[in-house]
N, C-alpha and C positions, 0 to 999 in steps of 0.2 A: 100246088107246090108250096112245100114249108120252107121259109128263109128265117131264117134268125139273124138279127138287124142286134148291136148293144149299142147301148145309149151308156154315155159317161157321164157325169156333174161333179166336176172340180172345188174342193175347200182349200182353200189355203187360209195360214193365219202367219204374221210376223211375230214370231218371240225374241224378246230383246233377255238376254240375261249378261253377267256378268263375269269372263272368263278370263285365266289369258293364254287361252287358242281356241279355234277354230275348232281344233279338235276335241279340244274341252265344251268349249260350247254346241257342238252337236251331239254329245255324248251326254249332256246333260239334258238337254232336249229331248233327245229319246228316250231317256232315264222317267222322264217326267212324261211323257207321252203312254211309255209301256205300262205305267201306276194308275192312267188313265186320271192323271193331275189336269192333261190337255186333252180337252174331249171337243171335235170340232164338230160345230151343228149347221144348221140351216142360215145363220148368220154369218159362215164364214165361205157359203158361196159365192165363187167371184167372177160367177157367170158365163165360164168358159163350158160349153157342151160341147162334146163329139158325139155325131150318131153314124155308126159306118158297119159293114158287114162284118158278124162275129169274126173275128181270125181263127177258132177254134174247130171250122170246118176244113 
């Protein structure tokens, strides 16, 4: 029997910038994320895993 099991590993990072909203400041967030200005690696594991049965079946 084949089961496919996915295993997840969580990055997060806090970026602080300078806006005035909210919606400015997630828009430049991802501005800067999509330019690949924010590249989040091995350092910004925060050790959260899920392992649970693919949902894809």
């Amino acid at each position: 029997m084949k089961i496919d099991i996915e295993i997840r590993e969580v990055l997060s990072r806090v970026i602080s910038v300078n806006t005035d909203s909210i919606e400015e400041a997630i828009d430049k967030v991802q501005e800067m994320y999509d330019r690949e200005e924010l590249v989040l690696d091995y350092t910004d594991f925060d050790g959260n895993v899920v392992i649970k049965k693919n949902s894809n079946l």
